[in-house]
C-alpha positions as CSV (number, residue, x, y, z in Angstrom):
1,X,-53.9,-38.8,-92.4
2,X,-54.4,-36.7,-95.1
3,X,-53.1,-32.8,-95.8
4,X,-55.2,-30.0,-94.8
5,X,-57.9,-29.3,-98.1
6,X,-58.5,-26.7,-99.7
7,X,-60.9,-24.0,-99.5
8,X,-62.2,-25.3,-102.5
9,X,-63.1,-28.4,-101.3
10,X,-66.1,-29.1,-98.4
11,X,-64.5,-30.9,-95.9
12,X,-67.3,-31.1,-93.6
13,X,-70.4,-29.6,-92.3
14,X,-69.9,-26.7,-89.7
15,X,-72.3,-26.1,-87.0
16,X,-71.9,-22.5,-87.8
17,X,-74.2,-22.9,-90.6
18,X,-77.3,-24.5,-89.9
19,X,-78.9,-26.5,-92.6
20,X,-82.4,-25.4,-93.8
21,X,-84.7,-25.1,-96.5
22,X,-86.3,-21.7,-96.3
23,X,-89.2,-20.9,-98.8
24,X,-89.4,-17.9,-100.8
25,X,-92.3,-16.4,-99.4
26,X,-91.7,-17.0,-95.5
27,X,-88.8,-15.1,-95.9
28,X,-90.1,-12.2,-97.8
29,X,-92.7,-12.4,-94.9
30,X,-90.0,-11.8,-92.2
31,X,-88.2,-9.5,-94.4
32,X,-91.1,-7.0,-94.5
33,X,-91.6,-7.9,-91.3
34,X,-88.5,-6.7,-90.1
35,X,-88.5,-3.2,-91.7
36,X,-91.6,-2.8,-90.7
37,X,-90.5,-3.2,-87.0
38,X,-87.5,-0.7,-87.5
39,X,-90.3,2.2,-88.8
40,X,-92.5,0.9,-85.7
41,X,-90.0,1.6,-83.5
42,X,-89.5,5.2,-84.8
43,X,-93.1,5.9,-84.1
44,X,-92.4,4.0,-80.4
45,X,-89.5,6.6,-80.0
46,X,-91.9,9.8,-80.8
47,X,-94.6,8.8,-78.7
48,X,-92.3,7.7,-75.4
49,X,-91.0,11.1,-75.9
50,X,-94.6,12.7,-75.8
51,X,-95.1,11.3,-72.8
52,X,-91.9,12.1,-71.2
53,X,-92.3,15.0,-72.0
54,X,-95.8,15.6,-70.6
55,X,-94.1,13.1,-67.3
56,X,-91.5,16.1,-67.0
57,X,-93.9,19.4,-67.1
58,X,-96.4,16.8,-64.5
59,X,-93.6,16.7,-61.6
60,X,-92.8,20.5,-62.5
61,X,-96.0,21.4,-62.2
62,X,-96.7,19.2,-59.1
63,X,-93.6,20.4,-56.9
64,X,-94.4,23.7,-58.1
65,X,-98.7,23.4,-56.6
66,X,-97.3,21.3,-53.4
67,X,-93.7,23.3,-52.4
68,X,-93.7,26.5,-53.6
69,X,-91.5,28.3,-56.3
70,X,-88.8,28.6,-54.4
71,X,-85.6,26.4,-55.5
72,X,-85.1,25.0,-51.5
73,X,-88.8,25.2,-49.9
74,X,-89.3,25.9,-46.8
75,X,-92.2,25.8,-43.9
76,X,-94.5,23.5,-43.2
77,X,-94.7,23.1,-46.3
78,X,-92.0,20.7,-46.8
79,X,-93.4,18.8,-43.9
80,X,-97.1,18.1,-45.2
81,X,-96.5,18.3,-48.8
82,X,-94.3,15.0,-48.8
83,X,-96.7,12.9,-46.5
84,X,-100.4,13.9,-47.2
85,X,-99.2,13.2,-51.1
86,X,-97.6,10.0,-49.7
87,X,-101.0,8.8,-48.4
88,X,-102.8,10.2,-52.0
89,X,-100.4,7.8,-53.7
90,X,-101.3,5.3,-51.4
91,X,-104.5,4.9,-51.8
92,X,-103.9,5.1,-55.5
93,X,-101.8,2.5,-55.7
94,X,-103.6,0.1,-53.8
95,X,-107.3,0.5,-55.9
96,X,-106.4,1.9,-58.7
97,X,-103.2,1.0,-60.1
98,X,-101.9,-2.1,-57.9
99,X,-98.9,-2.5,-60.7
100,X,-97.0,0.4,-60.2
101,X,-94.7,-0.1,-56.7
102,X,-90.9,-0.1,-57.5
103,X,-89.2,1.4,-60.4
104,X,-90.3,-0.2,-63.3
105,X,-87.1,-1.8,-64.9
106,X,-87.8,-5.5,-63.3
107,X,-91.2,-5.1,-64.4
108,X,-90.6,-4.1,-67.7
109,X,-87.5,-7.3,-67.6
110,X,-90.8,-9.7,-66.5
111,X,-93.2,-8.5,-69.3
112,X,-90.2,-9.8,-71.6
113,X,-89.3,-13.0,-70.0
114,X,-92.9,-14.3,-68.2
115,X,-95.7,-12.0,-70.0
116,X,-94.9,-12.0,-73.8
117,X,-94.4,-8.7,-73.6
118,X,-97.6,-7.6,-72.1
119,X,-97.3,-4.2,-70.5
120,X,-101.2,-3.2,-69.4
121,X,-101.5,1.2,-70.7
122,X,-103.2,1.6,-67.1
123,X,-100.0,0.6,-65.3
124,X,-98.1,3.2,-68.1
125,X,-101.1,6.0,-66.9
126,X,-100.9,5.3,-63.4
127,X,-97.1,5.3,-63.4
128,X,-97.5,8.7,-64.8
129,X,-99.8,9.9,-62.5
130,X,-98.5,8.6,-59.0
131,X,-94.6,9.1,-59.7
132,X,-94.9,12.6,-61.0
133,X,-96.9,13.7,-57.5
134,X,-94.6,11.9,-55.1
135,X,-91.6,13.5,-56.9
136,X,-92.8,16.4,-57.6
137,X,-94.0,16.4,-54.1
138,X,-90.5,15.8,-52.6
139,X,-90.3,11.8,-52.0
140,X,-86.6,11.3,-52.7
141,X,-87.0,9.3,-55.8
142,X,-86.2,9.9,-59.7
143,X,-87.9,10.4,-62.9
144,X,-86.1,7.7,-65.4
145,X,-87.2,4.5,-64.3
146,X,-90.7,5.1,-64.3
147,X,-90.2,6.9,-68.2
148,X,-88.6,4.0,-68.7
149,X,-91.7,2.0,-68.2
150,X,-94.1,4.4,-68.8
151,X,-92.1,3.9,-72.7
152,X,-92.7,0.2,-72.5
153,X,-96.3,-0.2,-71.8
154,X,-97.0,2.2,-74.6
155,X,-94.9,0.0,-76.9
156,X,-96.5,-2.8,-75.7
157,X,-99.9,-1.1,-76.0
158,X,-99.3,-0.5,-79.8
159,X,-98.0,-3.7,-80.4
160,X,-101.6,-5.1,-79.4
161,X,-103.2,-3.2,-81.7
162,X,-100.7,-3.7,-84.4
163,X,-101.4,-7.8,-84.0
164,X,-97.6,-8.7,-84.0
165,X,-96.4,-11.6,-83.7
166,X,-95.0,-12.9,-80.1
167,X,-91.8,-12.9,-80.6
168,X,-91.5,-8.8,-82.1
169,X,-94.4,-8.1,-79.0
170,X,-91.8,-9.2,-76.7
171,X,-89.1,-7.3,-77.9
172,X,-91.4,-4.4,-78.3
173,X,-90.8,-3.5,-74.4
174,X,-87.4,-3.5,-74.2
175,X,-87.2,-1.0,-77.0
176,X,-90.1,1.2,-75.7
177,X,-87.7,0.9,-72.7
178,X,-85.0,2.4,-74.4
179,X,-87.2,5.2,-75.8
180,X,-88.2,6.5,-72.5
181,X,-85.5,6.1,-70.7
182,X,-83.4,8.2,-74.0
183,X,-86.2,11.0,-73.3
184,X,-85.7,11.2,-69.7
185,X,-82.0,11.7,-69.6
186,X,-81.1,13.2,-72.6
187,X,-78.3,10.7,-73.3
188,X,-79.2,7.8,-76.2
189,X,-76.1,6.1,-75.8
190,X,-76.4,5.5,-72.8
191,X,-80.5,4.1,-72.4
192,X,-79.2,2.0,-75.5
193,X,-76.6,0.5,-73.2
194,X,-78.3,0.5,-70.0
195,X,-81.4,-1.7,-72.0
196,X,-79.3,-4.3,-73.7
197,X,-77.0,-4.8,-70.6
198,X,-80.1,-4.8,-67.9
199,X,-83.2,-5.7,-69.8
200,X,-82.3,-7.8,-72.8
201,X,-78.9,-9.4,-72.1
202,X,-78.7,-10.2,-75.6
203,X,-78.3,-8.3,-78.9
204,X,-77.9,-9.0,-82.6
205,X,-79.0,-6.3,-85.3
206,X,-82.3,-6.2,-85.4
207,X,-82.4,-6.1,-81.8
208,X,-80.0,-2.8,-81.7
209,X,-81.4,-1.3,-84.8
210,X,-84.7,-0.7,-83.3
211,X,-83.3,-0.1,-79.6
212,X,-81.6,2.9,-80.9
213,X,-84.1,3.5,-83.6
214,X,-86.2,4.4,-80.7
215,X,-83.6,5.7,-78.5
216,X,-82.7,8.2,-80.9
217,X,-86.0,9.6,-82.5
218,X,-87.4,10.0,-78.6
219,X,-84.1,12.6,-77.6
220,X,-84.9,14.5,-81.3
221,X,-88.6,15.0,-80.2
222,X,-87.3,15.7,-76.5
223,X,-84.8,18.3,-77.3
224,X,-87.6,19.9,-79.8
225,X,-89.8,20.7,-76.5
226,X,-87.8,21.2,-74.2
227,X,-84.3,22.5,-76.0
228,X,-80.9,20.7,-76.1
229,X,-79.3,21.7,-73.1
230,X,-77.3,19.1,-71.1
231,X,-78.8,18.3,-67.9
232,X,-76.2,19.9,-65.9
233,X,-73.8,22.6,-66.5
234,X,-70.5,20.8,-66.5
235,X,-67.4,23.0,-64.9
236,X,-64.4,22.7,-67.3
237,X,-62.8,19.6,-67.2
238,X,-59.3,19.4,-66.2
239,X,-56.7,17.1,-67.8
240,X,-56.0,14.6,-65.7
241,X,-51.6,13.5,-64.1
242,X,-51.0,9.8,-63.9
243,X,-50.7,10.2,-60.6
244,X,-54.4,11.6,-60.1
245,X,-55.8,7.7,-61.1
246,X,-54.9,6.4,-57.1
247,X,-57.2,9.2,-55.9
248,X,-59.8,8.4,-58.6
249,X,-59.1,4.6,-57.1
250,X,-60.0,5.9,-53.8
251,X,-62.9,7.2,-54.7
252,X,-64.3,3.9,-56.7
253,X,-63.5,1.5,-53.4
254,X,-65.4,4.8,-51.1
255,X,-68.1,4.5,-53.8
256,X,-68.4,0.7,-53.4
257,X,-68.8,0.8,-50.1
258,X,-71.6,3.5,-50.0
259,X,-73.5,1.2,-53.2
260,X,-73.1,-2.0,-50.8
261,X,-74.9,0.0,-47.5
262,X,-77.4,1.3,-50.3
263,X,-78.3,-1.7,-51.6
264,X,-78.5,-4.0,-48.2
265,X,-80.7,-0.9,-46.5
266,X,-83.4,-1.4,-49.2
267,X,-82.3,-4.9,-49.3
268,X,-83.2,-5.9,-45.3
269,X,-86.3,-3.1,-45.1
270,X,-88.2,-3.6,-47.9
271,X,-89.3,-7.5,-47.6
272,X,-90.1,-6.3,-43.9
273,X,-92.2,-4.0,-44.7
274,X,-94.2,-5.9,-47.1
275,X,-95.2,-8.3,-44.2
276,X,-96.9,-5.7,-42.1
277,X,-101.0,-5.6,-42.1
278,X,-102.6,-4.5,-45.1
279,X,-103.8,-1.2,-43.2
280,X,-100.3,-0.5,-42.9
281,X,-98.9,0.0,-47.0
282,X,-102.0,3.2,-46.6
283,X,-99.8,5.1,-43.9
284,X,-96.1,4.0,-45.0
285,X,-95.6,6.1,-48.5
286,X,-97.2,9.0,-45.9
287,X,-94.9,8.5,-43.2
288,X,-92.0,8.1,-45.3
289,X,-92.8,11.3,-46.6
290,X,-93.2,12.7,-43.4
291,X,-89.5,11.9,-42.3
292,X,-88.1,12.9,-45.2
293,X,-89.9,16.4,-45.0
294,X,-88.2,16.8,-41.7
295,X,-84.9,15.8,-42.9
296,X,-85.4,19.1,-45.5
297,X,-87.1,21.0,-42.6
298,X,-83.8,21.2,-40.2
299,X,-81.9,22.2,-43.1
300,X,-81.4,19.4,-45.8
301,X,-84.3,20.4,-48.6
302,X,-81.6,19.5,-51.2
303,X,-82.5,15.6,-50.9
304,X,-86.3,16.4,-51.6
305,X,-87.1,15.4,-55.2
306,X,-84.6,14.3,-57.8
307,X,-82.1,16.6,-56.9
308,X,-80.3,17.7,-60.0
309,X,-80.5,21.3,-59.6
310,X,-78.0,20.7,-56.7
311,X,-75.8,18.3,-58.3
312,X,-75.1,21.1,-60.4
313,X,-74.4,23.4,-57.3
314,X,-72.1,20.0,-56.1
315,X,-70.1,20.5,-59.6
316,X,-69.7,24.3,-59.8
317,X,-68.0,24.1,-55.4
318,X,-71.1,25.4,-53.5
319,X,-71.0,23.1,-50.9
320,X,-68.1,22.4,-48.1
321,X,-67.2,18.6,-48.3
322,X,-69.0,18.3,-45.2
323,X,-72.2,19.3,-46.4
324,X,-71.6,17.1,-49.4
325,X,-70.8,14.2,-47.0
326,X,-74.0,14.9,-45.2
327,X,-76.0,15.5,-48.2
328,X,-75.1,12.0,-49.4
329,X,-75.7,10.1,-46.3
330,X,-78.9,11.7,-46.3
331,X,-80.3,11.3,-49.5
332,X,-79.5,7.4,-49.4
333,X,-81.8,7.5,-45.7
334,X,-84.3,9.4,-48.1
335,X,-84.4,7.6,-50.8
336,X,-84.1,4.1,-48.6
337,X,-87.9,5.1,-47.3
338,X,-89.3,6.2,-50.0
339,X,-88.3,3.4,-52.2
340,X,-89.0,0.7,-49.3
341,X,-92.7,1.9,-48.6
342,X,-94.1,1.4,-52.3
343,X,-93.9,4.7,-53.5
344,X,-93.7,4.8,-56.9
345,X,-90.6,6.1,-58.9
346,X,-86.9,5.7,-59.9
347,X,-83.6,5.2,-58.3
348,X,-81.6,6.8,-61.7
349,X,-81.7,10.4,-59.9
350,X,-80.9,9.2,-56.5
351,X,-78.0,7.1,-57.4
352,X,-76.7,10.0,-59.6
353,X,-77.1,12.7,-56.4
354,X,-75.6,10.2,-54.0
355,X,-72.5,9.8,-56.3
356,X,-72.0,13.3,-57.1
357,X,-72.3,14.4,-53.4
358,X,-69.5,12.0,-52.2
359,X,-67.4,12.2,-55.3
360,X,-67.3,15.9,-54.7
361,X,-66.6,15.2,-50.6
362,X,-63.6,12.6,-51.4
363,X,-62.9,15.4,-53.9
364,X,-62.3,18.3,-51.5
365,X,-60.6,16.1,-48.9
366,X,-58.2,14.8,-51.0
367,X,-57.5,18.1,-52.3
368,X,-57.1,19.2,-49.0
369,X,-54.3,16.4,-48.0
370,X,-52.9,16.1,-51.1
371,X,-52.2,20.1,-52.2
372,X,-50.9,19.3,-55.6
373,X,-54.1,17.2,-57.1
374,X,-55.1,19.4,-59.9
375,X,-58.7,18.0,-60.6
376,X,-61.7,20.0,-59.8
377,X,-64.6,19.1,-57.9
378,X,-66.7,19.1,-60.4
379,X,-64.4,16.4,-62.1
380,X,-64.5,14.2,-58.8
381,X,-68.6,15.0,-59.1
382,X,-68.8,13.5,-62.4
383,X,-66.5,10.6,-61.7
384,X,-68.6,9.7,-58.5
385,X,-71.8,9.8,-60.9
386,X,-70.7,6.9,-62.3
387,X,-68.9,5.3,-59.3
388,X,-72.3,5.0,-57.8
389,X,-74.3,3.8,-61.0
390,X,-71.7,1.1,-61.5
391,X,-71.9,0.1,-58.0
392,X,-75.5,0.0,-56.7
393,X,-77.1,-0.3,-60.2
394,X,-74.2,-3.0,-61.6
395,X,-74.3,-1.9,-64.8
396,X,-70.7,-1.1,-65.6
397,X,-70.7,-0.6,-69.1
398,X,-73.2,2.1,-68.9
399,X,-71.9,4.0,-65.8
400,X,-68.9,4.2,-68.0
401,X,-70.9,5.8,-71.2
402,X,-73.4,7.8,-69.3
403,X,-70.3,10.0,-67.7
404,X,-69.2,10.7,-71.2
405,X,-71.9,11.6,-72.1
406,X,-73.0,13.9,-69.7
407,X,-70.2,15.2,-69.6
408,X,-69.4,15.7,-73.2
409,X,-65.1,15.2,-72.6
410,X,-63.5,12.0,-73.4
411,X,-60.2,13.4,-71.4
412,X,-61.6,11.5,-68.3
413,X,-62.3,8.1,-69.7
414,X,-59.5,6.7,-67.7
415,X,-60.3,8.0,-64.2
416,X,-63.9,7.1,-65.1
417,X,-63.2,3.3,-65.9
418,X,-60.6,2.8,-63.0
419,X,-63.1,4.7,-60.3
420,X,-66.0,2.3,-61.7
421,X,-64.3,-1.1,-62.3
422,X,-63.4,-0.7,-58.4
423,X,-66.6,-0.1,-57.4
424,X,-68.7,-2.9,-59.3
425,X,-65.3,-5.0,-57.8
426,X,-65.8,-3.6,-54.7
427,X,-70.2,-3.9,-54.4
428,X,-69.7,-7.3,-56.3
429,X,-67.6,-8.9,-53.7
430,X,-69.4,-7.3,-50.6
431,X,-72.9,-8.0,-52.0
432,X,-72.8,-11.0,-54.6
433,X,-76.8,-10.4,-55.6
434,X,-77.3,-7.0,-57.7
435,X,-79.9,-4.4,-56.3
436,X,-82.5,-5.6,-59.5
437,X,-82.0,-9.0,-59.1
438,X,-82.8,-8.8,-55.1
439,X,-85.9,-6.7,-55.8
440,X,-87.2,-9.8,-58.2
441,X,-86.5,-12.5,-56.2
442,X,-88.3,-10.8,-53.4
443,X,-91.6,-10.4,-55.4
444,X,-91.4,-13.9,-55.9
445,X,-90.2,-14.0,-59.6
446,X,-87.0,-16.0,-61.2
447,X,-86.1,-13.4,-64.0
448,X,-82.7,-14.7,-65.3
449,X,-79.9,-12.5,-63.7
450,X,-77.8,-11.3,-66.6
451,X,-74.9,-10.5,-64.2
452,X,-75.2,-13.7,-63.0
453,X,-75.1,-14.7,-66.8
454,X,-71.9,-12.6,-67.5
455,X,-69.7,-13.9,-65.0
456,X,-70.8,-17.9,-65.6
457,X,-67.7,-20.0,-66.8
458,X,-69.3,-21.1,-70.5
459,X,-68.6,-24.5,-71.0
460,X,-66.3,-24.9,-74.7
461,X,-66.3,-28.5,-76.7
462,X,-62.3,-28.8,-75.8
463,X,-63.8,-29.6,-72.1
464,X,-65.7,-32.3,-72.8
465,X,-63.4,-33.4,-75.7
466,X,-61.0,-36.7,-75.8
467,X,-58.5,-38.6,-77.7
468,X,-60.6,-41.0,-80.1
469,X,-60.1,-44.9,-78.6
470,X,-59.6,-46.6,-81.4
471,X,-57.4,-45.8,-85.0
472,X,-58.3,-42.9,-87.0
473,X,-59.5,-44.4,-90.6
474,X,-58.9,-42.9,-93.9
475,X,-60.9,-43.3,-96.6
476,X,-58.0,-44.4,-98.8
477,X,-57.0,-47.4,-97.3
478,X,-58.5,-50.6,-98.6
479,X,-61.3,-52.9,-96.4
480,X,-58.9,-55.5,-95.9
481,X,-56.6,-53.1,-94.5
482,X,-59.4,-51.6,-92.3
483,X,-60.3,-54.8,-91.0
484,X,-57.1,-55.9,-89.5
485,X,-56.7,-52.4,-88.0
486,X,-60.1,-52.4,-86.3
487,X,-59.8,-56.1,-84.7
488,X,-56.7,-54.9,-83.2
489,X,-58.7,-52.0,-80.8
490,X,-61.4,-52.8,-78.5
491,X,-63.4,-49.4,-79.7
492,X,-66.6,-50.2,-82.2
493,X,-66.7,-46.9,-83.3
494,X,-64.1,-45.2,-85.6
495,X,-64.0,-42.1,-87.6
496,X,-63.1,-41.8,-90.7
497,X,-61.3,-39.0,-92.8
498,X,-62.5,-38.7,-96.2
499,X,-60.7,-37.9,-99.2
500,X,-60.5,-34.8,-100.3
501,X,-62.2,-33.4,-96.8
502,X,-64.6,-34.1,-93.8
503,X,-65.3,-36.9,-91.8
504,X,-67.5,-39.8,-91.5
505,X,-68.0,-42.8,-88.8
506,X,-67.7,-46.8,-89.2
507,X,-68.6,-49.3,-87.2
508,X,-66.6,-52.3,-86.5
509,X,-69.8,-54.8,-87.6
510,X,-69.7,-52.4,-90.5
511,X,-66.2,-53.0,-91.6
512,X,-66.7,-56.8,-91.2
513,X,-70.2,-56.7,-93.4
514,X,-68.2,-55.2,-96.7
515,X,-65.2,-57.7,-96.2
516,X,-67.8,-60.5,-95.9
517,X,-69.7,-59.1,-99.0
518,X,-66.3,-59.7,-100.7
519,X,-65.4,-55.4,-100.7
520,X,-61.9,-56.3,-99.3
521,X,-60.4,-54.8,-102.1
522,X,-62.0,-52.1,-102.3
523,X,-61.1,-48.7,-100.8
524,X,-63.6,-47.7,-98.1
525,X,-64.4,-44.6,-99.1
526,X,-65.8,-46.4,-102.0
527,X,-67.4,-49.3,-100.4
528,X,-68.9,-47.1,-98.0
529,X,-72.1,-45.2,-98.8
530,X,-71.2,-41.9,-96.4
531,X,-72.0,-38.6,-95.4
532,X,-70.3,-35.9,-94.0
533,X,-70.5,-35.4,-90.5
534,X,-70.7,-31.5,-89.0
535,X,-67.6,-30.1,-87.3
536,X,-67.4,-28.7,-84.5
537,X,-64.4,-26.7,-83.2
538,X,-62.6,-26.3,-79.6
539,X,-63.9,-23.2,-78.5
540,X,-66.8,-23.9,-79.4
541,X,-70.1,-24.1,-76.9
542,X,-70.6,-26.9,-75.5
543,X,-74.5,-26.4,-76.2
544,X,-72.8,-26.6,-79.8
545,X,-72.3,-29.9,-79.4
546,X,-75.8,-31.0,-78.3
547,X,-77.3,-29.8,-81.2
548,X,-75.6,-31.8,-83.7
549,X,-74.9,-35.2,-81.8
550,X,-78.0,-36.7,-82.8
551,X,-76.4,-37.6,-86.0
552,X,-73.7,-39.2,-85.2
553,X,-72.7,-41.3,-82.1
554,X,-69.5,-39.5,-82.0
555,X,-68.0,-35.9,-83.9
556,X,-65.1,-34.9,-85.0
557,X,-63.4,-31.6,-83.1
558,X,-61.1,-30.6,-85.9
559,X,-58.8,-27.0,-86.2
560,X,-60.2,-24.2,-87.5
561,X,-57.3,-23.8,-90.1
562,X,-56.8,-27.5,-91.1
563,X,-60.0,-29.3,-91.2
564,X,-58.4,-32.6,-91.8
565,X,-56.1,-32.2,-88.3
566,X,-57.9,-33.7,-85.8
567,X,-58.0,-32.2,-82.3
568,X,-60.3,-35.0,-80.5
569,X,-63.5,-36.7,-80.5
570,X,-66.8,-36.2,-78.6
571,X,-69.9,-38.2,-77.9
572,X,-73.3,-37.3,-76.2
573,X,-72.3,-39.1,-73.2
574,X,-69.3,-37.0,-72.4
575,X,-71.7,-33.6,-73.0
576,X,-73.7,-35.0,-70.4
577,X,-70.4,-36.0,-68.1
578,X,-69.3,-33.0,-68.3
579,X,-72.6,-30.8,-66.8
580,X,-72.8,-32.9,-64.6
581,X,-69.5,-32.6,-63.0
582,X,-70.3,-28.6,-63.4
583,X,-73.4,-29.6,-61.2
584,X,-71.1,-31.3,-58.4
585,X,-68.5,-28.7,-58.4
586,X,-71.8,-26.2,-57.6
């Protein structure tokens, strides 16, 4: 076999390169279209951030016309306020806007991977109407998710009238997603991440140029209205002792635990509910809201609402650990009903006030054992934060980010990533289905599960691979030579490495043709007419594979540094083997 070529030789065609003819003007045509899409999403990013805006000053000025002024309402008040608005949102949910229940990321997933990116602007209005009077009325839900979609269906809206084309409409969604979801926590990186990991599952860079196109210009128009304060006011952050990361561990497998009885209480109530008479979905937002108004009439008003005013309370000590114990049970009871009786709104907030309660109550008691911990609450409240998200909402990558950014103080990255890989370990082993994923599949939809996605085992070309049967051939050798080499195996297919690079294929009727034509002679590189065969690699996909075997009854797998070293051989038929051995071991 030959020596490995040179890079100024072409030894073969890689499948890394596709091989097409583009014309000049189709390209130019996608070009513009491209930049054009980057400037669109700018103006996406301003207008989600408009209405996020307006979303905001709606639940402010609703909780302040339903509960009162006071920061923890009291009376009656807290009783009625939550159910008679319960029963409003009822009724305008089920005649006026039917496409508003849940939180509004699996819906805004669906409109990319079933509707072409179809959002209808009346599910964006009514989204807008209905969650900012059940929050601001006291139902234990959050403001982000339905930004979030209240940001899509305006992207989408626009793309309509723009007349893109399918594939940008699609997309469009995902990054009107990412605009809202910016506006409504002040934190880009983190709606950036939380879109791409949750939403999309894929990115390249037109994809994450206009997600944070949009991401970005929505938090500049945001902070303009409303200023560019953080959303809480985070306590001084202490520096954290080695030996601090086993009480951070501690609070990642607590926080688990909590995520997994979050998760399977919305899990086992929801579907249940949804089964009752017709009559019933009128009364349950109203009774929901009635038991959550006399959770904050005997004393608990802090798990009305979104609850970030007393997460900041949780970080700054004002609470025993008991209270923040109870607080956290409570809110995920509160949130539980809400969620499970249709009423309109987010799980963001929740997650983020169930975290920082028990972070903050695992915080005091270790503190309280263990003397010599140095961290402050407010340290184990911003840890927990993240704990939760990573647990209940499984998106580990943005847990980490978001905390960081809250936060503002890289000094806790570590405690942050060992608290949160624990409890996405933790929730993942205990409840194998995320929360999203469970919501979907009980509204009757197969959205493709990109957790699911990110723990498959991806199938490479070295699994499929073998030895090749027969002799390897050089393009050198003479026909003659060939010949007698060939009638020696029982293979009828060989491969062939030409001279100076790449590879070709002969068959043994082939070989026997050019002898008989009286080519014996000759060397079979020049005897026969050939062309290069693509390459594929080892670690290649084995998808890779598929996509090139129509051209050849059998590839070379060659090394990535020596194109003429030959690391096996693979054939459509052993693709096919191999899925379906994945198949039986399933």
């Amino acid at each position: 076999m030959s020596a490995a070529v040179s890079s100024a030789d072409t030894p073969c065609d890689t499948v890394a390169t596709p091989r097409r003819s583009l014309r000049r003007w189709p390209f130019e045509f996608a070009f513009r279209e491209e930049r054009f899409f980057l400037v669109l999403s700018v103006f996406i990013g301003i207008f989600s951030a408009l209405a996020v805006v307006c979303f905001r000053l709606a639940i402010d000025w609703s909780r302040l016309w339903l509960l009162g002024p006071r920061l923890s309402p009291s009376g009656l008040r807290v009783i009625l306020a939550p159910s008679l608005a319960g029963i409003v949102v009822a009724i305008l949910v089920l005649h006026a806007f039917p496409t508003v229940r849940g939180s509004g990321v699996n819906q805004t997933k669906a409109a990319l991977y079933i509707y072409n990116g179809y959002i209808p602007l009346r599910t964006g209005v009514g989204k807008f109407i209905t969650s900012a009077w059940a929050i601001g009325a006291g139902h234990s839900l959050g403001p982000e998710d339905p930004s979030l979609q209240i940001g899509a269906s305006l992207a989408s809206a626009l793309g309509r009238r723009l007349k893109l084309s399918r594939e940008k409409l699609r997309l469009l969604a995902p990054v009107g997603a990412a605009a809202g979801l910016a506006a409504a926590f002040n934190a880009p990186i983190s709606a950036v991440l939380f879109v791409i990991e949750e939403v999309i599952g894929r990115w390249s860079a037109g994809i994450l140029g206009s997600v944070v196109l949009s991401a970005v210009s929505s938090v500049v128009v945001m902070r303009w209205f409303l200023g560019s304060e953080p959303m809480f006011r985070i306590p001084a952050v202490q520096l954290i002792r080695p030996q601090e990361l086993l009480a951070y561990a501690a609070l990642g497998i607590v926080g688990g635990f909590a995520a997994v009885i979050f998760a399977r209480g919305i899990g086992f109530l929801r579907p249940r509910l949804k089964v009752l008479p017709r009559w019933t979905q009128y009364l349950q937002p109203g009774i929901a809201g009635l038991m959550i108004g006399l959770i904050g009439y005997v004393g608990f008003p802090q798990v009305m609402g979104a609850g970030y005013e007393y997460i900041d309370e949780a970080m700054h000590g004002q609470f025993t650990w008991k209270t923040l114990a109870m607080l956290a049970a409570l809110k995920i009871l509160a949130t539980t009903l809400s969620f499970v009786s249709g009423t309109p709104g987010g799980m963001f907030a929740p997650t983020l006030f169930i975290g920082a309660m028990l972070g903050g109550a695992v915080g005091h008691v270790e503190r309280i054992v263990f003397p010599y911990l140095t961290g402050s609450v407010g340290t184990y409240c911003l840890v927990g934060m993240g704990v939760l998200f990573a647990g209940f909402l499984r998106a580990p990558m943005t847990s980490v980010f978001m905390v960081l950014e809250v936060s503002g103080n890289y000094s806790i990255i570590v405690p942050v990533i060992v608290a949160n890989t624990l409890a996405y370990v933790v929730s993942r082993a205990l409840e194998p289905t995320p929360i999203f994923d469970l919501l979907t599949r009980q509204d009757g939809l197969e959205l493709p599960s990109l957790e699911e996605q990110r723990e498959e085992t991806i199938l490479r070309v070295e699994d499929a691979m073998h030895a090749p049967v027969g002799p390897v051939l050089d393009s050198d050798e003479t026909v003659e030579h060939v010949n007698q080499r060939v009638q020696l195996s029982s293979a009828n297919i060989f491969l062939v490495h030409l001279s100076p690079g790449g590879w070709t294929t002969v068959t043994r009727d082939t070989v026997a043709r050019l002898k008989g034509e009286g080519k014996g002679e000759l060397s079979l590189g020049t005897a026969l007419p050939s062309q290069r065969l693509p390459c594929l690699h080892p670690d290649l996909p084995l998808e890779a594979a598929l996509r090139h075997i129509h051209e050849s009854p059998l590839l070379p797998v060659v090394h990535r540094a020596d194109f003429g070293r030959l690391e096996g051989v693979i054939s459509q038929q052993d693709v096919l083997n191999r899925y379906k051995l994945v198949e039986r071991e399933a």
